[in-house]
Backbone of each chain as nested JSON, in Angstrom:
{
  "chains": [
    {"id": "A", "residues": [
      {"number": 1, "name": "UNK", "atoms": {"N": [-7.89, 17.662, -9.668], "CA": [-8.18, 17.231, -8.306], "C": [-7.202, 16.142, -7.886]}},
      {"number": 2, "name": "UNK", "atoms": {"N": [-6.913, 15.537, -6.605], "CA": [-5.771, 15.083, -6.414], "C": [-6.213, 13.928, -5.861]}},
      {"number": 3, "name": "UNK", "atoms": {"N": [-5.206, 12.458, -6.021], "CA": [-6.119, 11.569, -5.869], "C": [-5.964, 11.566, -4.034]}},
      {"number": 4, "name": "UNK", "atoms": {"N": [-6.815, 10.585, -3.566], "CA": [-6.526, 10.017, -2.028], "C": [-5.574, 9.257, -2.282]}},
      {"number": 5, "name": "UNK", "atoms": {"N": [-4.432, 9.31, -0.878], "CA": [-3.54, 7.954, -0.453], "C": [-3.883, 7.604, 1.066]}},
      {"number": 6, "name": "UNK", "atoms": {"N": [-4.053, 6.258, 1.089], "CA": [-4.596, 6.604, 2.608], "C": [-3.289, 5.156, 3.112]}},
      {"number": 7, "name": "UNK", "atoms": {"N": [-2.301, 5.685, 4.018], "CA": [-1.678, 5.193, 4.729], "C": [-2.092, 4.63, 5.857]}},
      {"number": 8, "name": "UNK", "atoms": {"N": [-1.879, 2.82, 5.949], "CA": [-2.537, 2.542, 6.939], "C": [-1.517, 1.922, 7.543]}},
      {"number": 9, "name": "UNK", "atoms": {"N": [-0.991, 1.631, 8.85], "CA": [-0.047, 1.339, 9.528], "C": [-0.302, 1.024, 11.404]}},
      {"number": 10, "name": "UNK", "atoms": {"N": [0.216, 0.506, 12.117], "CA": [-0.098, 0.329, 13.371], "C": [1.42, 0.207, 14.826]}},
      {"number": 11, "name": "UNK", "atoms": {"N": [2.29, 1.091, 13.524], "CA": [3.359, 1.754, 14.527], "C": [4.681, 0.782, 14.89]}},
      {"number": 12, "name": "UNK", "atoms": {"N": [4.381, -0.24, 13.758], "CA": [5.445, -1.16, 14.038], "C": [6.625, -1.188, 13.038]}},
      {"number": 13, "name": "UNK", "atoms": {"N": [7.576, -1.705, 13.736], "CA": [9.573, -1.163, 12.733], "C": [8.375, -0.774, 11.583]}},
      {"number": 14, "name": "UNK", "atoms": {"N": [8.454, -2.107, 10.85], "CA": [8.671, -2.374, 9.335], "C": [7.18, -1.439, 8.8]}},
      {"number": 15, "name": "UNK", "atoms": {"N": [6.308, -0.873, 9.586], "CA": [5.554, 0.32, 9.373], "C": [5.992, 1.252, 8.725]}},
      {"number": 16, "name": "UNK", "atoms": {"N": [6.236, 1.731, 10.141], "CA": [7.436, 2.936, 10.416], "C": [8.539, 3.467, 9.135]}},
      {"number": 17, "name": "UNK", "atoms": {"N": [9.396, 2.369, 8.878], "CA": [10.205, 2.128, 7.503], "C": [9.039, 2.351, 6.537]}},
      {"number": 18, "name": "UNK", "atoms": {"N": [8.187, 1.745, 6.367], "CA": [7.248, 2.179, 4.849], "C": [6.679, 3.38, 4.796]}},
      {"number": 19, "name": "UNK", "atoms": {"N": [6.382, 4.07, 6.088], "CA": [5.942, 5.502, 6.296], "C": [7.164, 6.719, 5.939]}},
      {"number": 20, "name": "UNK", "atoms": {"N": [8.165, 6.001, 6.157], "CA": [9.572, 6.888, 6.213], "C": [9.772, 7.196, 4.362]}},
      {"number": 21, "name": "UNK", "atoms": {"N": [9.471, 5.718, 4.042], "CA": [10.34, 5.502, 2.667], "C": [9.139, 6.378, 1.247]}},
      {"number": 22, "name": "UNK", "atoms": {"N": [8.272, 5.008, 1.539], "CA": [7.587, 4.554, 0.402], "C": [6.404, 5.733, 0.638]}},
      {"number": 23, "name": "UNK", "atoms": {"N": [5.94, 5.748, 2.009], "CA": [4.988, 6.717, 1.385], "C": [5.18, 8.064, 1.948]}},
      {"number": 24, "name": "UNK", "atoms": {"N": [6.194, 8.527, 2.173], "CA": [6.998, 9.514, 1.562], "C": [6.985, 10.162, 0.547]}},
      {"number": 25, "name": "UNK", "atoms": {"N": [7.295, 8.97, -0.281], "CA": [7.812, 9.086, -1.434], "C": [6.64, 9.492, -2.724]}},
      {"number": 26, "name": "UNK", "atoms": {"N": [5.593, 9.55, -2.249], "CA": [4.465, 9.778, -2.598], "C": [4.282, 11.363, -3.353]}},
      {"number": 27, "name": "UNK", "atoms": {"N": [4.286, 11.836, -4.827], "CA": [3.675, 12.588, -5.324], "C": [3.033, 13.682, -4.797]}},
      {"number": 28, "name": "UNK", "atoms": {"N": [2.779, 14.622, -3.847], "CA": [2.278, 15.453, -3.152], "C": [1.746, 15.919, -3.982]}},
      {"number": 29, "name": "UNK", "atoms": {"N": [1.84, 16.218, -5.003], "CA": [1.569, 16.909, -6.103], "C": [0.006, 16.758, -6.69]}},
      {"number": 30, "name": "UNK", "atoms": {"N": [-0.011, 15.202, -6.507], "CA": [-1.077, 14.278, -7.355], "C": [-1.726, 13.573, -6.132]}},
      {"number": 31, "name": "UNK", "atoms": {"N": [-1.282, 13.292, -4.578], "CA": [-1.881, 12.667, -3.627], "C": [-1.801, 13.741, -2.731]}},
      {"number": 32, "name": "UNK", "atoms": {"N": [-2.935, 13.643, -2.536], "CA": [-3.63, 13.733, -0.921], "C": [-2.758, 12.633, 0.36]}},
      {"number": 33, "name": "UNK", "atoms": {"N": [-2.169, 12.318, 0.872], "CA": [-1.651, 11.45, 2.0], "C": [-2.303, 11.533, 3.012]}},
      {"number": 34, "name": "UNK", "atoms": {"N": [-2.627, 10.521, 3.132], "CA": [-3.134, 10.679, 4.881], "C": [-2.685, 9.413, 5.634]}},
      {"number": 35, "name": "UNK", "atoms": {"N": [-2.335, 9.406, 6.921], "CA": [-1.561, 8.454, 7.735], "C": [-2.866, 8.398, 8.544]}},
      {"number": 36, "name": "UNK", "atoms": {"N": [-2.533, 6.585, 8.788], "CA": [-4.078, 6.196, 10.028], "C": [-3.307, 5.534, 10.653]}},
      {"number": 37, "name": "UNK", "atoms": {"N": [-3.529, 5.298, 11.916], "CA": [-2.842, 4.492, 13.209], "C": [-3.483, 3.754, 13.387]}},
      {"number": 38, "name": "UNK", "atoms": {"N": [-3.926, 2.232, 12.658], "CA": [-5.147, 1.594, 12.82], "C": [-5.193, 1.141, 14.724]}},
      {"number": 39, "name": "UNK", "atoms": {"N": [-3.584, 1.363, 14.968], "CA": [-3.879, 0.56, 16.597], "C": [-4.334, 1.265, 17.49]}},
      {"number": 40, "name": "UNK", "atoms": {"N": [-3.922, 3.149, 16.956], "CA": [-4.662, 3.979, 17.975], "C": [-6.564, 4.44, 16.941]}},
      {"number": 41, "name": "UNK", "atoms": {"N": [-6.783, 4.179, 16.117], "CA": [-7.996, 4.67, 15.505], "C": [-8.289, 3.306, 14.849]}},
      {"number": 42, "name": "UNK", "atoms": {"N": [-8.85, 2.303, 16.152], "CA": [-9.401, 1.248, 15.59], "C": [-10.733, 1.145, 14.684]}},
      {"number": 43, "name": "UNK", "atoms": {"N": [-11.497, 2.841, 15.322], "CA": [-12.854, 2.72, 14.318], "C": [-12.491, 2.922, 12.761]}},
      {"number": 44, "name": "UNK", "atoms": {"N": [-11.413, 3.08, 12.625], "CA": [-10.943, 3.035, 10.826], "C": [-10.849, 2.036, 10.325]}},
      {"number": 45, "name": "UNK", "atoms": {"N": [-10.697, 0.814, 11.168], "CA": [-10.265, -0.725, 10.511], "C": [-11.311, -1.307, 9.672]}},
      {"number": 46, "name": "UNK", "atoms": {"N": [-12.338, -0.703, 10.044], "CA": [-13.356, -1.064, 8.968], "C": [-13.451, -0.665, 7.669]}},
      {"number": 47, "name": "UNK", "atoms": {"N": [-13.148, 0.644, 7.871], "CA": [-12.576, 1.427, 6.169], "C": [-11.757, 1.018, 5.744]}},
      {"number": 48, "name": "UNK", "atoms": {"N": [-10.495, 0.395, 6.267], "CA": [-9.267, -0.339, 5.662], "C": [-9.807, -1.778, 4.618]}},
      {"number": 49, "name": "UNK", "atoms": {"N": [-10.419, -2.632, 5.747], "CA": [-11.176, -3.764, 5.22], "C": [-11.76, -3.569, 4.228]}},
      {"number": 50, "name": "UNK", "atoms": {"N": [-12.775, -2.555, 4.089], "CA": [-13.616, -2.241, 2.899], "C": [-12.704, -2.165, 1.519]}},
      {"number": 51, "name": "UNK", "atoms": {"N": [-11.942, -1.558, 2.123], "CA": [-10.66, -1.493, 0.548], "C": [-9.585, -2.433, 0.605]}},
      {"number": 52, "name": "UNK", "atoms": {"N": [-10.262, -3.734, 1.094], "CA": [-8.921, -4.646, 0.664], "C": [-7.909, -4.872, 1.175]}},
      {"number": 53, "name": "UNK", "atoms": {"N": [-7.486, -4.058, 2.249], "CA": [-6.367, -4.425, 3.309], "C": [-6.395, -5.683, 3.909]}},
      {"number": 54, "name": "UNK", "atoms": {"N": [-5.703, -6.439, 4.158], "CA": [-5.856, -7.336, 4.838], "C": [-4.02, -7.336, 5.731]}},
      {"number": 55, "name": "UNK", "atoms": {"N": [-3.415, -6.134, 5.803], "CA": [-2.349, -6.64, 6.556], "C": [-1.69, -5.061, 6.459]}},
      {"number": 56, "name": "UNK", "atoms": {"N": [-0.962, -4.594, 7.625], "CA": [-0.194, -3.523, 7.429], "C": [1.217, -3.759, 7.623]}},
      {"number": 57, "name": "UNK", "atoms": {"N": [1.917, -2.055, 6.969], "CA": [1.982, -1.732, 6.473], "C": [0.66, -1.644, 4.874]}},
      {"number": 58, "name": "UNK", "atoms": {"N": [0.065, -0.657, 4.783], "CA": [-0.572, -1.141, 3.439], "C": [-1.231, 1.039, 2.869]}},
      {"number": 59, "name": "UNK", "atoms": {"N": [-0.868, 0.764, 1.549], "CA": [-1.583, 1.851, 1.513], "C": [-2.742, 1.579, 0.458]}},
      {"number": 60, "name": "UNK", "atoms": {"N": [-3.678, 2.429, 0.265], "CA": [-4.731, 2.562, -0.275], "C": [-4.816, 3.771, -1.525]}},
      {"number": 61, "name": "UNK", "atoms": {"N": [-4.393, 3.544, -2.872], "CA": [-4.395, 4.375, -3.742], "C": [-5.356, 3.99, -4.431]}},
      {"number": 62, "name": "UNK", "atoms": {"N": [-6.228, 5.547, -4.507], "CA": [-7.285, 5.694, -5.433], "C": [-8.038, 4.532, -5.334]}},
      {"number": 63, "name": "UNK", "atoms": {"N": [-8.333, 4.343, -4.397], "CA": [-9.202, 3.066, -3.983], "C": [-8.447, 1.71, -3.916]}},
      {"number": 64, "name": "UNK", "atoms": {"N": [-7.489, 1.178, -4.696], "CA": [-6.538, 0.338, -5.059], "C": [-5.678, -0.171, -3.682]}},
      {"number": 65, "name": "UNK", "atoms": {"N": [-6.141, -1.179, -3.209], "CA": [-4.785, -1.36, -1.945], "C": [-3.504, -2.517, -2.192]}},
      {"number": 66, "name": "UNK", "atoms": {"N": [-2.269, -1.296, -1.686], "CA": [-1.165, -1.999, -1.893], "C": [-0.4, -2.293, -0.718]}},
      {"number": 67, "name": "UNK", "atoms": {"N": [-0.112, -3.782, -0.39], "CA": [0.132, -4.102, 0.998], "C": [1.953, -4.199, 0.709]}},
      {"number": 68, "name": "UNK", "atoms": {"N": [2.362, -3.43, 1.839], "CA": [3.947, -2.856, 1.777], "C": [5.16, -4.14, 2.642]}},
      {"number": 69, "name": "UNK", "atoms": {"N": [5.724, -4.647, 2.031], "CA": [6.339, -6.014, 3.065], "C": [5.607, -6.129, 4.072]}},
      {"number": 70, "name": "UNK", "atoms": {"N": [5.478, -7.19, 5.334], "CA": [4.199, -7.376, 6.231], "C": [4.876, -6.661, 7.872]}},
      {"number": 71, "name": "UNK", "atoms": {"N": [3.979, -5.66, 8.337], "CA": [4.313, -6.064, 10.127], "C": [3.016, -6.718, 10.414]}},
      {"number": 72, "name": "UNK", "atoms": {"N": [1.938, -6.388, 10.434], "CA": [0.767, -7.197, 11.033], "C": [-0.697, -7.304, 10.219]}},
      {"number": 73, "name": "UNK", "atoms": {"N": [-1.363, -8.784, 10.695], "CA": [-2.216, -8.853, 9.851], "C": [-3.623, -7.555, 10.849]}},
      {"number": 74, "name": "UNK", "atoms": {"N": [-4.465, -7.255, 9.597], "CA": [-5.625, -6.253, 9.885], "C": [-6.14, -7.101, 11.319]}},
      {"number": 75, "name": "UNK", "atoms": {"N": [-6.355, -8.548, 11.132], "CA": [-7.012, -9.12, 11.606], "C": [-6.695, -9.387, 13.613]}},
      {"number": 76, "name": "UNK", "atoms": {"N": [-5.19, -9.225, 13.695], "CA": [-4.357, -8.803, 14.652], "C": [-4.714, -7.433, 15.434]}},
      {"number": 77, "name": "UNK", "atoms": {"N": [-5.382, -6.966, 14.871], "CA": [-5.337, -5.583, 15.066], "C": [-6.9, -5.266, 16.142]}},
      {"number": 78, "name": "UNK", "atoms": {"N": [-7.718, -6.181, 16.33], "CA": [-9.016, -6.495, 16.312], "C": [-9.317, -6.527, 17.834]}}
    ]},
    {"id": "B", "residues": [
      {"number": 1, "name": "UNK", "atoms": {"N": [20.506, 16.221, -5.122], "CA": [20.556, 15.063, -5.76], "C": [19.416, 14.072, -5.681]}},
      {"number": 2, "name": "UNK", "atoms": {"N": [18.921, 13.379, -6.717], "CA": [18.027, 12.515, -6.827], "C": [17.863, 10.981, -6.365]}},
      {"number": 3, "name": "UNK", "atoms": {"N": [17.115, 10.244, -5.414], "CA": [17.315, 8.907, -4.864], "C": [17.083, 7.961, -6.347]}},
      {"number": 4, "name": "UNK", "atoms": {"N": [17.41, 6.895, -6.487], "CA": [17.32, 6.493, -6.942], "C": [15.925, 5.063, -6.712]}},
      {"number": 5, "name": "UNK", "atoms": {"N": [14.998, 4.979, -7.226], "CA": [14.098, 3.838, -7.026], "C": [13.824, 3.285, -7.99]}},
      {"number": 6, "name": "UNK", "atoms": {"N": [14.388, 2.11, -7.898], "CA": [14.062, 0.685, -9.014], "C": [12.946, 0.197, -8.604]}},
      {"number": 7, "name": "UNK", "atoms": {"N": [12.127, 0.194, -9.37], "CA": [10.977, -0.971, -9.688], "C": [11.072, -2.064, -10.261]}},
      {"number": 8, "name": "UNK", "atoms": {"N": [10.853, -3.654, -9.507], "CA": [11.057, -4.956, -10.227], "C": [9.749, -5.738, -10.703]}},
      {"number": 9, "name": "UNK", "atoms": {"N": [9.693, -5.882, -11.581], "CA": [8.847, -6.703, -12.041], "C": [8.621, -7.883, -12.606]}},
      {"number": 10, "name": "UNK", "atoms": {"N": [7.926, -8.927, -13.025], "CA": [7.657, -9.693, -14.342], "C": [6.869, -9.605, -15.048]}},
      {"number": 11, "name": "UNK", "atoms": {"N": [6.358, -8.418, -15.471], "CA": [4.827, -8.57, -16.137], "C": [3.533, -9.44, -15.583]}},
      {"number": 12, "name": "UNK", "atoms": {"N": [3.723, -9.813, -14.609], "CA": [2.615, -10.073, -14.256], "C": [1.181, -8.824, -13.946]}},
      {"number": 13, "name": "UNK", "atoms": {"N": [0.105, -9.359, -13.829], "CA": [-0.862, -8.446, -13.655], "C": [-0.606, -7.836, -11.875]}},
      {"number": 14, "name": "UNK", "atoms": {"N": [-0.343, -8.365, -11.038], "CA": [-0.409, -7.882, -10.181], "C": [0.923, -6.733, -9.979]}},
      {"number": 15, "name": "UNK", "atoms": {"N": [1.604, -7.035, -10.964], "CA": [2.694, -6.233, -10.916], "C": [2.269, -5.128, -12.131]}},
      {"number": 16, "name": "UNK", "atoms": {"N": [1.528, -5.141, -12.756], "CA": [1.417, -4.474, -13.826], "C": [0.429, -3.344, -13.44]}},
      {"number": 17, "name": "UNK", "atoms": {"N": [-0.794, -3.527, -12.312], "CA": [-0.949, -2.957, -11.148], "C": [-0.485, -1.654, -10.445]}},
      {"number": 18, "name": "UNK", "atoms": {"N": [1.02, -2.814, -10.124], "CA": [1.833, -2.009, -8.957], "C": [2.185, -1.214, -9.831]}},
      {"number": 19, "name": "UNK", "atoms": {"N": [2.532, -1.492, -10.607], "CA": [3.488, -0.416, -11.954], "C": [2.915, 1.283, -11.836]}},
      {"number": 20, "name": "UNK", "atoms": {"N": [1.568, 0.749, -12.687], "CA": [0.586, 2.222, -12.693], "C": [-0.091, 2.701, -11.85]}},
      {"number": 21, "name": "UNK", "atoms": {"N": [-0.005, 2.476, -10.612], "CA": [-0.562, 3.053, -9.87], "C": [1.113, 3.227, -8.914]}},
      {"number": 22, "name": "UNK", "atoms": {"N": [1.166, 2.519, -8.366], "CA": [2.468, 2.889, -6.926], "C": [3.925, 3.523, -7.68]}},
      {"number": 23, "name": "UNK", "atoms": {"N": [4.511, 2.874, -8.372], "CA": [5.932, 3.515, -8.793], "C": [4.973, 4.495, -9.697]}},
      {"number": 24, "name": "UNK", "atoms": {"N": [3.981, 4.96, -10.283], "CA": [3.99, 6.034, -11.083], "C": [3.307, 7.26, -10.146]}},
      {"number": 25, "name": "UNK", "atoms": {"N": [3.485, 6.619, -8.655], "CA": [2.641, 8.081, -7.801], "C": [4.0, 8.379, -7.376]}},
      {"number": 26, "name": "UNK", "atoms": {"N": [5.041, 7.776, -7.239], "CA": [6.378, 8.687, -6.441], "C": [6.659, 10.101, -7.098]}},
      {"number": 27, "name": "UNK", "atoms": {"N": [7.365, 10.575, -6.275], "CA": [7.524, 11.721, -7.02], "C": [8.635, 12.249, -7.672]}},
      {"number": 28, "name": "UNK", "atoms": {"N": [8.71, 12.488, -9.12], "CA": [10.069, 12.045, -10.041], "C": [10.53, 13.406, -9.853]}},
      {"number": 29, "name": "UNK", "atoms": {"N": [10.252, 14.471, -9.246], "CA": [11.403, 15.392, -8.312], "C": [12.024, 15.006, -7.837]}},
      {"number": 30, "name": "UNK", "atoms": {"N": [11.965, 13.673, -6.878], "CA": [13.03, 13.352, -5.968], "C": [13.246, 12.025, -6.089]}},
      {"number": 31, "name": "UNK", "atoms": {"N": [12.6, 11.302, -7.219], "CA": [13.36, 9.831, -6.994], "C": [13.41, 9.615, -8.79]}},
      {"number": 32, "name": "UNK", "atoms": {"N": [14.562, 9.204, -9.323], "CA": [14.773, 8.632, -10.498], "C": [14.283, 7.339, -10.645]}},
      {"number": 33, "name": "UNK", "atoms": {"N": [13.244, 7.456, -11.112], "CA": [12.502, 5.731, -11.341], "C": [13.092, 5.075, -12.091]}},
      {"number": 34, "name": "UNK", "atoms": {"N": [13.61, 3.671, -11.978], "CA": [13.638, 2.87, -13.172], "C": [12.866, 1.79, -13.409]}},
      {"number": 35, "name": "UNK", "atoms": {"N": [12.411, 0.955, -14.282], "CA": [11.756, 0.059, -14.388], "C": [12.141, -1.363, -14.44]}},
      {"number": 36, "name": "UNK", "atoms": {"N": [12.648, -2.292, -14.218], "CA": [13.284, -3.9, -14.503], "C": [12.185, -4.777, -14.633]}},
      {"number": 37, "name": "UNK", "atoms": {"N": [12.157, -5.27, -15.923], "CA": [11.563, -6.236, -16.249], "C": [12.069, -7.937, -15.737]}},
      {"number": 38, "name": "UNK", "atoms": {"N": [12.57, -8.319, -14.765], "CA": [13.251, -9.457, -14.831], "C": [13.084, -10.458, -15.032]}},
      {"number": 39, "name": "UNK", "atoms": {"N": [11.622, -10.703, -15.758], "CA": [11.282, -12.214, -16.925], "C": [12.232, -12.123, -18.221]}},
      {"number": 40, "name": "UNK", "atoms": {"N": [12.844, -10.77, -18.305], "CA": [13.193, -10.344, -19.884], "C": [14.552, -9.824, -19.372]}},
      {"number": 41, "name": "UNK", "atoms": {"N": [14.803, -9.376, -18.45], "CA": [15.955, -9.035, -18.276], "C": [16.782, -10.072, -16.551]}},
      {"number": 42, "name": "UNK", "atoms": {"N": [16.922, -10.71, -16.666], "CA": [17.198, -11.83, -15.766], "C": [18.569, -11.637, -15.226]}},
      {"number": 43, "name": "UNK", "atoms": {"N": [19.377, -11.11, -15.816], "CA": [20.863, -10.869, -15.925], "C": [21.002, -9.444, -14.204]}},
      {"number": 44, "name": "UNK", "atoms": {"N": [19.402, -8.845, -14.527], "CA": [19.58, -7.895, -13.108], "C": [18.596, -8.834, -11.97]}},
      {"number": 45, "name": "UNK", "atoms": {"N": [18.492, -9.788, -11.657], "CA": [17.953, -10.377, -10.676], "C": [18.662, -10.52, -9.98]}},
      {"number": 46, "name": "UNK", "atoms": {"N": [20.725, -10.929, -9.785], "CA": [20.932, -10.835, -8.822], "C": [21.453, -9.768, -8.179]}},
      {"number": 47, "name": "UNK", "atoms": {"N": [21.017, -8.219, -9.147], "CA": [20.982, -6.861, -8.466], "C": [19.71, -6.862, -7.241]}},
      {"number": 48, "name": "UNK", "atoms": {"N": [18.378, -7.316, -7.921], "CA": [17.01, -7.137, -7.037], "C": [17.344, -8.482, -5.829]}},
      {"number": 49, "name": "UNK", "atoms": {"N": [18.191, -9.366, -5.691], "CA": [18.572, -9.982, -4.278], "C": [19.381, -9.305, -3.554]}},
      {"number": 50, "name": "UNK", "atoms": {"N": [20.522, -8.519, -4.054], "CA": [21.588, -7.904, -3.34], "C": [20.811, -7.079, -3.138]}},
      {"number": 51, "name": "UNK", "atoms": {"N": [19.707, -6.3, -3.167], "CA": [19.079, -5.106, -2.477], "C": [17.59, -5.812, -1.515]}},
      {"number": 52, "name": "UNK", "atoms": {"N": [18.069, -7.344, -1.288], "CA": [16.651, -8.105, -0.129], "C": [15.962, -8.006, -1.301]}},
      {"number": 53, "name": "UNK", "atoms": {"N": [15.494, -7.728, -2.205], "CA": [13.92, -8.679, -2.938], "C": [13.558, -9.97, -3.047]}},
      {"number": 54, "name": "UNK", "atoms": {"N": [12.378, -9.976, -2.289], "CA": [12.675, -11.822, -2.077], "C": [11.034, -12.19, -3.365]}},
      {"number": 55, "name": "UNK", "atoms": {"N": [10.339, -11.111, -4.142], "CA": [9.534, -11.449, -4.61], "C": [8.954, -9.991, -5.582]}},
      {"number": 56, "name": "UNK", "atoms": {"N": [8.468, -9.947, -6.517], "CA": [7.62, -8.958, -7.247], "C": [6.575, -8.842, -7.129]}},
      {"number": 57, "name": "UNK", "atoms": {"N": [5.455, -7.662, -7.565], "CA": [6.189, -6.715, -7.856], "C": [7.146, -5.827, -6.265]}},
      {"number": 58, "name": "UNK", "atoms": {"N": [8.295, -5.574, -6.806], "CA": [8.667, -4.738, -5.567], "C": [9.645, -3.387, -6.073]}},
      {"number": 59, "name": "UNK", "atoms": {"N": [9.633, -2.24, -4.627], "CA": [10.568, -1.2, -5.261], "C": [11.813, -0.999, -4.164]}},
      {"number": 60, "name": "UNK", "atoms": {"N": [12.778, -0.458, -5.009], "CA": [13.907, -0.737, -4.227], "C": [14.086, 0.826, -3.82]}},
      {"number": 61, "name": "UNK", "atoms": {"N": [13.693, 1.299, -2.499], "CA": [13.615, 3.108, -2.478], "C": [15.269, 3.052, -1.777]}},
      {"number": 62, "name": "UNK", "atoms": {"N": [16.031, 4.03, -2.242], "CA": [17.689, 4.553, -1.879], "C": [18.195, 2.971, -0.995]}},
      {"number": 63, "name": "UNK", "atoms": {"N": [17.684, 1.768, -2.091], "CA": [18.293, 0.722, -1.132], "C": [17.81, -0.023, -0.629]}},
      {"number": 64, "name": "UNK", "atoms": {"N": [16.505, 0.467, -0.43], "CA": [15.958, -0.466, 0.588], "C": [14.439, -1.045, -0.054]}},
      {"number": 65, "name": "UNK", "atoms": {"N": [14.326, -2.558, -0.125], "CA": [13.157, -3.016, -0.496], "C": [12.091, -3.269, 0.29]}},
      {"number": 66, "name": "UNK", "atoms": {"N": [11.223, -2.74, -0.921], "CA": [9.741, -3.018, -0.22], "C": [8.714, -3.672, -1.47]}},
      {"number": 67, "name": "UNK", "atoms": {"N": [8.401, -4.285, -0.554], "CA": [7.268, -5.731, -1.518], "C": [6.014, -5.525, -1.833]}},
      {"number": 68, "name": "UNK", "atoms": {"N": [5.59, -5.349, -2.533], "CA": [4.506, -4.35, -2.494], "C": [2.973, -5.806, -3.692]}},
      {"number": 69, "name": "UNK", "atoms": {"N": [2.064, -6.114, -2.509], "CA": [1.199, -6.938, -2.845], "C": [2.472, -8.217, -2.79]}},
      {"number": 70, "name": "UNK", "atoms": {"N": [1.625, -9.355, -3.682], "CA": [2.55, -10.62, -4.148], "C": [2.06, -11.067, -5.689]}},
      {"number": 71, "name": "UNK", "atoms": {"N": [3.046, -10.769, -6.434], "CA": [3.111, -11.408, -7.853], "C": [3.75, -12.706, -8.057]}},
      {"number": 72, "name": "UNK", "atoms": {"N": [4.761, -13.166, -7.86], "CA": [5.696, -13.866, -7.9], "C": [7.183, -14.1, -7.248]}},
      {"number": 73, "name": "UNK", "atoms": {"N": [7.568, -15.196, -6.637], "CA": [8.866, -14.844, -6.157], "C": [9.941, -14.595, -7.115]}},
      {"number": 74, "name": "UNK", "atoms": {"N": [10.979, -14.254, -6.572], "CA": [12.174, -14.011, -7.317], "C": [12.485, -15.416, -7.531]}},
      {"number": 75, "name": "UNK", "atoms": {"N": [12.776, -16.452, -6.894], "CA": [13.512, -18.01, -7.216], "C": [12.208, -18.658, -8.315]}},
      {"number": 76, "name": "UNK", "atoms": {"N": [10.853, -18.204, -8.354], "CA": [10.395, -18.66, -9.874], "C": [10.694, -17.953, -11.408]}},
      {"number": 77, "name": "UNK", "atoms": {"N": [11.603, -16.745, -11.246], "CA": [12.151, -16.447, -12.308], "C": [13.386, -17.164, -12.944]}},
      {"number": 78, "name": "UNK", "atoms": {"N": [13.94, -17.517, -12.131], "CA": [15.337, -18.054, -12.659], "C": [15.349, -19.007, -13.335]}}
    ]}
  ]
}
């Protein structure tokens, strides 16, 4: 079974660049990917929070969140 | 041809983290991982500045860095 990646982002450069690069670069194989627009699907920001985001660029592996150089805090987003 | 992505580290836990979960989800079809220890190997730290790393754990995808969480800066290794 394949794990979740859940890409969270809000459309800005240094997003954009981590969507291009890093999670890209992502295993298809072994992840599930999924991209969220926290600025257009604000009712997700709560699921982000729950797992530890506190700033995007950030992705969410296997529950695990890894925040990708900074464009904006979660809290910005609000 | 294969991109090349360096992973920098110090053994720290938050990098030790990033290790097994983020550089081991890319996908080694298309990116040649390497690993840098630079508590132990110090001599490539001013490779991980000439590619922008301003801190670990981070990965360097075809060039370009991305910071992934915060372990430590690069200027407390030296």
């Amino acid at each position: 079974m394949k794990d979740k990646a859940i890409f969270y982002h809000a459309g800005c450069p240094v997003c954009v660049d981590a969507e291009r690069q890093l999670a890209d670069a992502l295993d298809r194989n072994r992840f599930d990917v999924e991209s969220v627009h926290l600025g257009q699907e604000a009712g997700r920001i709560a699921d982000a929070e729950a797992a530890g985001v506190k700033s995007v660029p950030a992705v969410v592996l296997a529950g695990q969140p890894f925040h990708i150089n900074f464009g904006a805090a979660l809290s910005d987003l609000k």
